[in-house]
N, C-alpha and C positions, 0 to 999 in steps of 0.2 A: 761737122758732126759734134752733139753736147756733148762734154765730159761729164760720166758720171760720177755722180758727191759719193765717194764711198764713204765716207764719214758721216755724212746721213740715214744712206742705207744699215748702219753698224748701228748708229743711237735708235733707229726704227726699229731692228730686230731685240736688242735688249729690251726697250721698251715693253714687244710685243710677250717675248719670254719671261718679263717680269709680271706680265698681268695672269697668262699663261700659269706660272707657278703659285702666283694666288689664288685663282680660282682653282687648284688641284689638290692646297692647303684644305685639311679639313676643320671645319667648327671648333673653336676652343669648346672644350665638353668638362663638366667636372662628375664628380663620382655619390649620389646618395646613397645612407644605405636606409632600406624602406624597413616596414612594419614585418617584413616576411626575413629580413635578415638580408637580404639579399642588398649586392651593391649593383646600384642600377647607374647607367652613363646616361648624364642628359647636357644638352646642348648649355653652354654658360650664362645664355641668358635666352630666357624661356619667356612669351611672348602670345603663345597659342597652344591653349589645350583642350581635354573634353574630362571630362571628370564620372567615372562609371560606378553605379552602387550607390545604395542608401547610404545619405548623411556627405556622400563627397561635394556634390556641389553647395552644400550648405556650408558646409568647412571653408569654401572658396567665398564663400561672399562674406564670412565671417573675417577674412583675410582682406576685403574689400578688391578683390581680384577677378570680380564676377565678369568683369569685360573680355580677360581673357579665353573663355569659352569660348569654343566656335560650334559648337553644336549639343544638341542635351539627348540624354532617353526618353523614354516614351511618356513616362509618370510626369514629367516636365510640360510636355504637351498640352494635360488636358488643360482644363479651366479650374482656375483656382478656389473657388467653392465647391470642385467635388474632394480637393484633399486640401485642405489648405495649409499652409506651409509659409512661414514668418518670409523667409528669403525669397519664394515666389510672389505671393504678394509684393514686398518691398520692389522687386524686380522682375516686373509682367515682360519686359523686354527679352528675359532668357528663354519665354515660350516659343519668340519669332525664330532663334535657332534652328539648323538643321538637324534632323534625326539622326542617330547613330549607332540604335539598340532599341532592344527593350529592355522592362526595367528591370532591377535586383541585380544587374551584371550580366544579364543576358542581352552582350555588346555585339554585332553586324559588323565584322572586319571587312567587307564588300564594301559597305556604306559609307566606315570610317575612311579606307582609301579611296574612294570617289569624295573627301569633303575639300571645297577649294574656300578660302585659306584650309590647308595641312593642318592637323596639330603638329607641333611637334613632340610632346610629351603626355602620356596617358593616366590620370591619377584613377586611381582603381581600390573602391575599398574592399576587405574583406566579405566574401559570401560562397557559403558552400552547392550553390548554383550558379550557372551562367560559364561561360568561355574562363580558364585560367589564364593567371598571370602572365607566364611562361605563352600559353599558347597565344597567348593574344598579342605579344610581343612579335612571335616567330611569325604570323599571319598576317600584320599589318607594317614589321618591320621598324616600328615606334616604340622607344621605353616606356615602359609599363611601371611607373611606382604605386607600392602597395600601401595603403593606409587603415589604421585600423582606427576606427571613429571613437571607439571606448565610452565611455559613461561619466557622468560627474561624485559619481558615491561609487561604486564599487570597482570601476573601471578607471580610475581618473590619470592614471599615468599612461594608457595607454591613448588616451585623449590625448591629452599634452605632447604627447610624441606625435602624437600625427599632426597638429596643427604644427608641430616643429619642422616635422616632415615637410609639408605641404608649404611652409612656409619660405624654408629651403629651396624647395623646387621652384618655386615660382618669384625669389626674390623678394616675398615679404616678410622677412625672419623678425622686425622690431615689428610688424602688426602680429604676429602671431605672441611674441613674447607680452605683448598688450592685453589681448585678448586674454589669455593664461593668469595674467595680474588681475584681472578681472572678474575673472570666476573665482580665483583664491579671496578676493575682497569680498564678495558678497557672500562666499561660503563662510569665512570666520565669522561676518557680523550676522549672519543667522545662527549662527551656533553660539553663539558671546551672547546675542536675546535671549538663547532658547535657557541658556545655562543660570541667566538671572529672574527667570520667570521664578514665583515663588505656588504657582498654581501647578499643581498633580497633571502628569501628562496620561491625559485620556488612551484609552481605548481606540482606535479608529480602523475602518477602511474604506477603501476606492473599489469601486467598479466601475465596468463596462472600460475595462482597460485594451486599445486595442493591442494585436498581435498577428501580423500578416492581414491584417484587416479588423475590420467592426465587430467587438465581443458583445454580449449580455451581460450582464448588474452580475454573475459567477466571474465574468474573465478581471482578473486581478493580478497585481506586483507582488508579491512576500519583499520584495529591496526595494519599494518604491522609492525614489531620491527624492522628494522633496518631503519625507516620513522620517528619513534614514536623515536629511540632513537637518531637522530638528530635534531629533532625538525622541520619536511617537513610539508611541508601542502598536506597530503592523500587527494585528492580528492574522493576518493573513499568513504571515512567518513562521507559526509556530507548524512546525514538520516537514516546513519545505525546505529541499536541497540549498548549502549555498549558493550553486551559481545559477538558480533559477531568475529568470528575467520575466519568464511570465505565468500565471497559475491556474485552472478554472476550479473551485472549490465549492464542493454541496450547498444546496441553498440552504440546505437543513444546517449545517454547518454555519451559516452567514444566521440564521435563525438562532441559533446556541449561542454564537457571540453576545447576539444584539448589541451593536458597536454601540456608545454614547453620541458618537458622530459621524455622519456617512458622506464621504463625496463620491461624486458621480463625475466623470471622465467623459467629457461631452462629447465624446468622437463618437459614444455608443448611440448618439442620437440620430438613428436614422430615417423616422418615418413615424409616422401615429401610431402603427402595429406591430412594430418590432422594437430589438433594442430593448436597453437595460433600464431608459426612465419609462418605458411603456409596460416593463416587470413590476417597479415599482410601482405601479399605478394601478395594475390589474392583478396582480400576484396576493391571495391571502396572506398568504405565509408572511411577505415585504410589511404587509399594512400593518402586522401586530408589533412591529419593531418599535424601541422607544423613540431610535433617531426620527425615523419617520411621522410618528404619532406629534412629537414635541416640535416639529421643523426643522429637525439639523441635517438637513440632506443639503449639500452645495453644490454647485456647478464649478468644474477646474476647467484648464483648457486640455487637450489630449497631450497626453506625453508621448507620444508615440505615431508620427509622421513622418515617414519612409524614414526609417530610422528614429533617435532620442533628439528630440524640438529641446535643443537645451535653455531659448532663452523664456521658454515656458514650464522648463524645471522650476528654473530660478523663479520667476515670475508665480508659478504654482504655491511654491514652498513661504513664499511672504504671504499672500493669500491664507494661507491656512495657519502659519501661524498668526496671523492676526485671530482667525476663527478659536484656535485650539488655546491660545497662550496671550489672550487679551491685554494683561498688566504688563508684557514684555513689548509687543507689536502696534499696541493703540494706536500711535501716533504717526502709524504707516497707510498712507492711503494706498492698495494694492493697485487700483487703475495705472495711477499717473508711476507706482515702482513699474510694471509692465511697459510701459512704452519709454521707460527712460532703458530698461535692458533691453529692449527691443531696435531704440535707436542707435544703439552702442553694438550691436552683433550685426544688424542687415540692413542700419543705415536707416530707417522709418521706424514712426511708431505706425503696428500693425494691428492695436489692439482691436480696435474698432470695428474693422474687418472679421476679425475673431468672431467678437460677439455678434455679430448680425448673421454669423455662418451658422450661430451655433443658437438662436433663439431668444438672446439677451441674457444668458442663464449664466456667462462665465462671471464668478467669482458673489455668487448671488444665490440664493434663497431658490432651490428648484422646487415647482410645487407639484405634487402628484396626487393633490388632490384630483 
């Protein structure tokens, strides 16, 4: 008869009790605290996620983190000439993801727990539609951190915290502190141009600004950020609330100003018969204008794609001051500044794309004749 090794069987069972108590060990987790205050637990290294709400997955690719998704909303889907967007263009590969909502934060906790890879952590920005924080957390059982995308002129610290946020979450704290140095650099040397121009800062405004979609030559900014960060005089500001982000104002109104200068917000371009350069075109009222009469109508790119396209703030705000502040910006050719911001946020220059979406009109001479 064998004699059994009980000293074998003793290192087997440790052994076995030792793998045993690992795998019952939970995740090293660390603690954020998000845009809503709240401390949220996320796993310590984050690896997979979905990103819900205007401007989150932008933030994500601005972070260069884009790979981490594993799935997008619905606005992600379609095809990028019907909303086009710097970070989908750079990255047609985020369309192939799985669904996991519709868009604005109107997120499918059904779909989200059916996605294989898991995320493991939910970056979710501010919106007062769609599934909350809290509920989407308690529904899918995944932390939920909240981001609030904020603005480059009126909102800019709550930017900076979110890409802080976001950056945290996901492990890339020196790309985000990057990114933040970067916008501080091109905001001081547009404001350092603007402040040595020795030219009268004009009169101006924008239309066909969008807002939840495609406006008329009325829909308009009173804060528009690339106005606010040269220091223009918005016409459009005068009576409206501070925190107004977006306005429709009388044409008769837009007639009274008669701006010196007028851009045109090319998202408004939707079709031969509608839209704001088709007002322009066929509108009396528009035609008696001086900007119109003289040529100073320009084509910008839209500020406003599912959420603030910030690297066509910046990209906007050189463009025009070259138009409005000639002896400060001459020496700025706005194409090639555009695709060098554009390379530095989502990784490609995107310009190009822009303007083929938009008629060849960005940063140009729009005619209504």
């Amino acid at each position: 008869m064998k004699i059994l090794d009980v000293n074998f069987f003793w290192r087997q069972s440790l052994g076995l009790c030792a793998l045993l108590g690992a795998m019952a060990l939970p995740a090293a987790a660390r603690d954020i605290t998000d845009a809503l205050g709240r401390t949220v637990e996320v796993p310590d290294k984050v690896e997979r996620i979905i990103c819900s709400g205007p401007g989150c997955l932008r933030f994500l690719t601005y972070l260069g983190a884009q790979d981490m998704a594993v799935a997008v909303d619905a606005i992600e889907k379609r095809p990028p000439g019907a909303a086009p967007r710097a970070y989908a263009i750079a990255h047609p590969e985020l369309r192939d993801l799985p669904l996991f909502g519709e868009h604005r934060g109107r997120d499918n906790p059904e779909l989200i727990l059916a996605l294989d890879p898991a995320p493991q952590v939910i970056l979710k920005t501010l919106s007062s539609i769609g599934v909350g924080h809290d509920d989407l957390s308690n529904q899918t059982g995944l932390p939920v951190v909240a981001i609030d995308p904020g603005d480059l002129a009126g909102q800019r610290e709550a930017l900076d915290a979110a890409l802080r946020i976001m950056g945290a979450t996901v492990g890339r704290d020196a790309r985000a502190e990057e990114v933040i140095a970067f916008f501080d650099s091109e905001i001081e040397e547009l404001a350092a141009r603007a402040a040595r121009s020795g030219a009268e800062a004009p009169g101006v405004y924008v239309g066909g600004v969008a807002f939840q979609g495609a406006q008329g030559f009325t829909g308009t900014e009173p804060f528009y950020p690339p106005f606010d960060l040269l220091g223009l005089k918005n016409l459009a500001r005068t009576g409206a609330p501070g925190n107004s982000r977006h306005s429709v104002v009388a044409r008769e109104q837009i007639v009274d100003w008669d701006p010196e200068i007028l851009f045109l917000d090319l998202g408004t371009v939707r079709g031969e018969d509608v839209g704001g350069l088709h007002e322009l075109r066929t509108d009396a009222a528009y035609r008696g204008l001086t900007a119109v009469a003289e040529g100073e109508v320009w084509g910008v790119l839209p500020n406003t794609l599912y959420h603030v396209e910030l690297g066509s703030v910046l990209a906007n705000a050189w463009f025009i001051g070259s138009v409005t502040r000639p002896d400060a910006f001459g020496d700025v050719d706005p194409v090639a500044k555009a695709k060098e911001i554009e390379s530095f946020l989502v990784g490609k220059p995107v310009f190009d794309t822009f303007n083929a979406a938009y008629g060849k009109m960005v940063f140009q001479h729009v005619p209504v004749e």
